[in-house]
C-alpha positions in Angstrom: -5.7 6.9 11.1 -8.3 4.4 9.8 -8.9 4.0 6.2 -12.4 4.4 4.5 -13.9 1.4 2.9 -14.7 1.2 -0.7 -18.3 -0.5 -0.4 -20.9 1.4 -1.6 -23.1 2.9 1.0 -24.1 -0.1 3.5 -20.6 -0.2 5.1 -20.1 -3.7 5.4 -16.5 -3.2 4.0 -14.6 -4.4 0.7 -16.4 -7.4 -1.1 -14.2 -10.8 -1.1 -13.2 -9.8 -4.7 -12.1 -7.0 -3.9 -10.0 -8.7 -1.3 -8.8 -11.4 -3.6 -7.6 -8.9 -6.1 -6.2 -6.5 -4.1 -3.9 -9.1 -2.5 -3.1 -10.5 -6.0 -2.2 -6.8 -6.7 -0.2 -5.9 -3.6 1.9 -9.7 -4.8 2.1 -8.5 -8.3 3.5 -5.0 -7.2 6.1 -6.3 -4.7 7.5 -8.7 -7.6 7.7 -5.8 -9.8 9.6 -3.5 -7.4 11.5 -6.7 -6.2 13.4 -6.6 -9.6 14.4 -3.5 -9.5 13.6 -2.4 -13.4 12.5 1.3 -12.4 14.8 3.9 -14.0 13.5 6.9 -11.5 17.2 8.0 -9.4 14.4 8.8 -6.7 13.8 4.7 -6.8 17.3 3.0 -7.3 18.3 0.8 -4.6 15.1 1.1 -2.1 13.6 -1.0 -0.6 9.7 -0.7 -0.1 7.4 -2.6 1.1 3.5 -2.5 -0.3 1.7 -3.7 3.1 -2.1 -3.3 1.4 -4.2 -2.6 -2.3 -7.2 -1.6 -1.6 -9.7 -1.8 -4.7 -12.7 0.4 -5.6 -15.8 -1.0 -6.2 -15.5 -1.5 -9.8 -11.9 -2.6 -9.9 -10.4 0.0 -11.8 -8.8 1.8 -9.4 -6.1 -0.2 -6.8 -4.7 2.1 -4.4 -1.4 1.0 -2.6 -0.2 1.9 0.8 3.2 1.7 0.6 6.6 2.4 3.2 9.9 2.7 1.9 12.3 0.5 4.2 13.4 3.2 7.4 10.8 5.3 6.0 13.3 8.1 4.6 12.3 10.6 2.0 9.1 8.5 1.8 7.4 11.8 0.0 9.6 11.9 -2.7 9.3 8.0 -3.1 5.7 8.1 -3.2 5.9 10.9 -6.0 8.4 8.6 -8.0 5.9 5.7 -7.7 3.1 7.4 -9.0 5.2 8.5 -11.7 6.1 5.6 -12.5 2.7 4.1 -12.0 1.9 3.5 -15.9 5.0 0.8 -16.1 3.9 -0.4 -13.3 0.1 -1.1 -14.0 2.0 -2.2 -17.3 4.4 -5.0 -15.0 1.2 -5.9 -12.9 -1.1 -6.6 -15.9 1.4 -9.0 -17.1 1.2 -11.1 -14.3 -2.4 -11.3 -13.5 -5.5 -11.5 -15.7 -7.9 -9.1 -15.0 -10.6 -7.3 -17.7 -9.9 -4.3 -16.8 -6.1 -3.2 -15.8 -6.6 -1.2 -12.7 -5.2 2.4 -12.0 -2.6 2.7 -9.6 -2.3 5.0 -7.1 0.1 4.6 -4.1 -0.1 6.5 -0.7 1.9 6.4 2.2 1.0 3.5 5.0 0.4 5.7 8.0 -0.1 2.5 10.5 3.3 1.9 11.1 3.3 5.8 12.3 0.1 4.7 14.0 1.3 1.8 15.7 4.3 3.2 17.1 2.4 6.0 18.4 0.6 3.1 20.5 3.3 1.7 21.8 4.7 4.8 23.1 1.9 5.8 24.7 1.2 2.1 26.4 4.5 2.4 27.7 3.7 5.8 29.6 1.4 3.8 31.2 2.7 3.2 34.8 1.4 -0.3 36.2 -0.4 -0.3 39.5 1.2 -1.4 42.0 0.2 -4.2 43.8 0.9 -3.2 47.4 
């Protein structure tokens, strides 16, 4: 499953700010959840790992593709995140300067799914022989 890109129109893909402050983003976010200050049950004692932000054109909005470590009950953890999303934007705007403190959405990272789908289907593939 391929991701749209947030440039407007031309389709040349996210603009190298967009890029820069996703990634600062995605660091910010993994600190944040690294320390484990998140009082939702749903979130004690995961693990999750934020693989991409991906910014809208304006930089308001960062969306977050995110997997929960073994990828268990990743539905409810993606409903706790986004609940929790206002402390977050809160932990992520104290550690980078932006103007505008983005919005926060988070959504589950479908290319690990992706990728193991792949790999299972390259390894149907039966090599020819070479007789």
């Amino acid at each position: 499953m391929t991701r749209k890109s947030h440039a407007t129109g031309s389709g040349t893909g996210p603009s190298q700010r967009q890029l820069k402050v996703g990634e600062l983003i995605r660091v910010a976010l993994v600190e944040a959840l690294a320390r484990g200050h998140l009082r939702d049950p749903v979130l004690q004692g995961v693990t999750i790992t934020v693989s991409e932000v991906r910014m809208s054109p304006d930089l308001r909005h960062a969306r977050a593709y995110v997997m929960p470590l073994g990828g268990g009950a990743s539905e409810d953890i993606i409903k706790a995140l986004n609940r929790a999303s206002g402390y977050l934007r809160h932990e992520v705007d104290r550690r980078i300067e932006l103007r505008f403190s983005p919005q926060l959405h988070f959504e589950r990272d479908e290319t690990f799914d992706e990728a193991a789908r792949i790999d299972a289907l390259l390894r149907r593939i039966k090599p020819a022989s070479d007789g």
